[in-house]
C-alpha positions in Angstrom: 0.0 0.0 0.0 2.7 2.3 0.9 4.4 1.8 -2.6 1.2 2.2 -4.3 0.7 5.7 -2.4 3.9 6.9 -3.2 3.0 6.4 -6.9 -0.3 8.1 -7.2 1.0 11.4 -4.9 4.5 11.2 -8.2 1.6 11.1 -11.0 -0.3 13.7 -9.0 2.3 15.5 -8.6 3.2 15.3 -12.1 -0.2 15.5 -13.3 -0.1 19.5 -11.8 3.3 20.1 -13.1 2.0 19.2 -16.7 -1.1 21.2 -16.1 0.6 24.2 -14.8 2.4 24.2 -17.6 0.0 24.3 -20.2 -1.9 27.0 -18.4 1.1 29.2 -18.5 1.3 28.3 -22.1 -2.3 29.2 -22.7 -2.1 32.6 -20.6 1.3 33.0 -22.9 -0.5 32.4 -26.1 -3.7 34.5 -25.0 -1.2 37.1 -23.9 0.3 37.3 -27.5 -2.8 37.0 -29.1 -4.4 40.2 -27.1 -1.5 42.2 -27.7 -1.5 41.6 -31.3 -5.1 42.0 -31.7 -4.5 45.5 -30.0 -1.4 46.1 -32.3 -3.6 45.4 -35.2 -6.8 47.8 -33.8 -4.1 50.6 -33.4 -2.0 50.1 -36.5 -5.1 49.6 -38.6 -6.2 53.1 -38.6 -5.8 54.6 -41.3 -7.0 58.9 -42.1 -9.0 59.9 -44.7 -6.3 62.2 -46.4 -7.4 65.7 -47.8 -5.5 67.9 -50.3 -5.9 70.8 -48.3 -3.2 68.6 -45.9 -0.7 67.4 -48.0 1.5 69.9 -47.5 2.3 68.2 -43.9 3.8 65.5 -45.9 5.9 67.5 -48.1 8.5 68.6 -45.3 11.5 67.0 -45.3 13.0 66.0 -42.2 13.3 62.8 -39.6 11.4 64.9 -36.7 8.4 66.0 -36.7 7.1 68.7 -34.4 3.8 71.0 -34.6 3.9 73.5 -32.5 0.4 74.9 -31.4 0.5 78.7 -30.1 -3.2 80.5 -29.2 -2.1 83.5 -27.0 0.3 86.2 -27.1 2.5 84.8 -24.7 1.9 81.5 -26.2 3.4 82.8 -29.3 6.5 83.9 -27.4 6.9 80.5 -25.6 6.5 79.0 -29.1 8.7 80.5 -30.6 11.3 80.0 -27.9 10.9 76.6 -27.6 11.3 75.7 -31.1 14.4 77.2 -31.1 15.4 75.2 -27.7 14.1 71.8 -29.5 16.7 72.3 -32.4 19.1 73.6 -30.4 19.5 70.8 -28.1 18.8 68.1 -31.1 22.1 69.5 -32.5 24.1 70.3 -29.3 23.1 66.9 -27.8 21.7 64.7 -30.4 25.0 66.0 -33.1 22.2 66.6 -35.8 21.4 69.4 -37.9 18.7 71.9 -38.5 18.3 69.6 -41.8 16.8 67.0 -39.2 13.7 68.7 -38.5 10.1 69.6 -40.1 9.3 72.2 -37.7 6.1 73.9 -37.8 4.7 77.1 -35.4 1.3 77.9 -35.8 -0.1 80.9 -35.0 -3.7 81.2 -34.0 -6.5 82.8 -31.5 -5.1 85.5 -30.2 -1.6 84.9 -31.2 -2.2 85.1 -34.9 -1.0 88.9 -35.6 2.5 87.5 -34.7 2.2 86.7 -38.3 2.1 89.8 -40.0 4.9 91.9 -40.3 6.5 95.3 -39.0 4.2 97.5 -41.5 0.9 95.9 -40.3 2.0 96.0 -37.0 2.5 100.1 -37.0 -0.4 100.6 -39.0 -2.6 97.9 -36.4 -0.6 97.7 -33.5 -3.5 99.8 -31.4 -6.1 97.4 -32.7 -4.1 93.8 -32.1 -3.0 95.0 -28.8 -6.3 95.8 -27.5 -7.2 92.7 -28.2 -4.2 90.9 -27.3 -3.3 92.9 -24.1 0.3 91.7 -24.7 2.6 95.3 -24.7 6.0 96.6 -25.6 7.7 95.2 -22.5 10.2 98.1 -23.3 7.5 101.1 -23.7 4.6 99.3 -21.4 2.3 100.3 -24.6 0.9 98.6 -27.6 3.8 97.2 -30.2 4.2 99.3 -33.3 6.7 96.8 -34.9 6.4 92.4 -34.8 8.1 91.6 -31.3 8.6 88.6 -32.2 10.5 89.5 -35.3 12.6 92.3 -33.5 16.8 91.4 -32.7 16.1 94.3 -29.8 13.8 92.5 -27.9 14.4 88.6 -28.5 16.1 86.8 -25.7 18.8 85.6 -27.7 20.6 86.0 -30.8 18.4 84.6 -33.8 15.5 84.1 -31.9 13.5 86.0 -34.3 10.6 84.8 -37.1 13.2 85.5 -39.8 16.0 84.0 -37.9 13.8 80.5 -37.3 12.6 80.9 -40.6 16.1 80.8 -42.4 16.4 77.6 -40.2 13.3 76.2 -42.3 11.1 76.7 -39.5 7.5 76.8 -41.2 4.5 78.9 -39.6 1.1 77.9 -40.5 -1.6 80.8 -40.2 -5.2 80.3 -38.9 -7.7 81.9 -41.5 -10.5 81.7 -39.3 -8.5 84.5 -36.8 -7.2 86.1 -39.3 -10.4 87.1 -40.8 -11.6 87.8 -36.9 -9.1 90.7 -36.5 -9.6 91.4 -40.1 -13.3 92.5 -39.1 -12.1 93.8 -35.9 -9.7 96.1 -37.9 -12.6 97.1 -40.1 -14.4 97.9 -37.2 -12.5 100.7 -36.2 -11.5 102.1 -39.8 -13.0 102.8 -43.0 -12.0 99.8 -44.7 -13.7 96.6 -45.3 -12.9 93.1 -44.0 -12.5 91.3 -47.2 -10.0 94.1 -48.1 -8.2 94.3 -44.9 -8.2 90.3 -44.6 -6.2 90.2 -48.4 -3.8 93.1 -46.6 -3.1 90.8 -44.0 -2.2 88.0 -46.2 -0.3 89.9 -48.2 2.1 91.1 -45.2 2.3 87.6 -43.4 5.8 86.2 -42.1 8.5 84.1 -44.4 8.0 80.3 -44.7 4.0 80.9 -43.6 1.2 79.2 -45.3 -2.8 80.1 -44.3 -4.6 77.2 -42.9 -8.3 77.0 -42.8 -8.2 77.1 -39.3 -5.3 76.3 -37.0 -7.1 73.5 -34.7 -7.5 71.7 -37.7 -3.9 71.8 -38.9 -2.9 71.2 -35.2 -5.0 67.6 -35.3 -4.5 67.0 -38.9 -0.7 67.3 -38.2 -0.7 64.4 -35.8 -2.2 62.0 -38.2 1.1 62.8 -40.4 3.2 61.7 -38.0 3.8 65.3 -36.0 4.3 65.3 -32.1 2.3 68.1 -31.0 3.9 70.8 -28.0 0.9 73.4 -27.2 2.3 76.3 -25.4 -1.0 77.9 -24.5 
């Protein structure tokens, strides 16, 4: 009897090894299987594309980055931290400007950063009462692009025409742009439509007009952009 007990406890025992085993082989196999049934939910999207985006595609570049700006000091910290992103991808990293498809979009209340010095004389009064962002040297609203001035950027090159001669790109929202357009015909005798065509006529270097910049900031991440918003 004793012999015979000894027996059945092995097989048990090797009855649970066996099944234990298989169990973990299931768990491993339904593991695998979930995880590559979730691969294929995420990696099977695929976006309806729209001609008004392809230009998102077109950069060249092994980065992508959006920037997203919607305020006036948004637009400053944009600006900035595009430049601190290539900056540190070429001081750390050893890359090149070459690396990157950098884009800064201006929109909301940060859009007249996209219109140059002549606009910004002949608006200034008009943006800033809307803005409330002032000449941190005069305490009063900006007659000139601060964004685009060497006397008032925090470094050397931190300009719109010193990020733009690094390729930087700065999309426009159309949908602000024709809000201050209206809010500039408000106060003068010209018309929207022709202040709005004044505006695009005196936007930034490397700027293209989006038909509005939430959209470009979403559409952006289905091309492959990681997306910093800087309020």
């Amino acid at each position: 009897m004793k012999k015979k007990d000894n027996t059945n406890a092995i097989e048990r025992r090797s009855l649970v090894k066996v099944m234990g085993t298989a169990a973990l082989a299931g768990l491993a196999v339904n593991a695998s299987t979930a995880n590559a049934q979730n691969s294929a939910n995420t990696n099977g999207f695929t976006p309806m594309r729209h001609s008004e985006d392809s230009w998102l595609d077109e950069l060249s570049g092994n980065h992508r980055v959006f920037v997203d700006t919607s305020s006036a000091l948004g637009g400053v910290d944009g600006l900035l931290y595009s430049a601190n992103i290539m900056n540190t991808h070429n001081n750390v990293y050893a890359g090149s400007d070459e690396d990157y498809a950098m884009i800064l979009c201006f929109r909301h209340n940060s859009t007249p950063f996209a219109f140059n010095d002549a606009i910004w004389e002949k608006y200034g009064d008009i943006f800033y009462g809307i803005m409330q962002y002032a000449d941190p040297k005069t305490g009063e609203a900006p007659k000139m692009n601060l964004l685009n001035s060497a006397d008032h950027a925090m470094f050397p090159g931190l300009t719109i025409d010193g990020m733009a001669a690094r390729d930087v790109q700065f999309a426009i929202c159309s949908n602000a742009t024709r809000f201050f357009s209206g809010a500039v015909a408000g106060s003068t005798d010209a018309s929207a439509a022709d202040v709005f065509d004044e505006l695009v006529a005196n936007a930034v270097p490397n700027s293209r007009f989006v038909s509005a910049g939430v959209i470009a900031a979403t559409r952006a991440q289905e091309y492959g952009y990681s997306l910093l918003s800087t309020g």
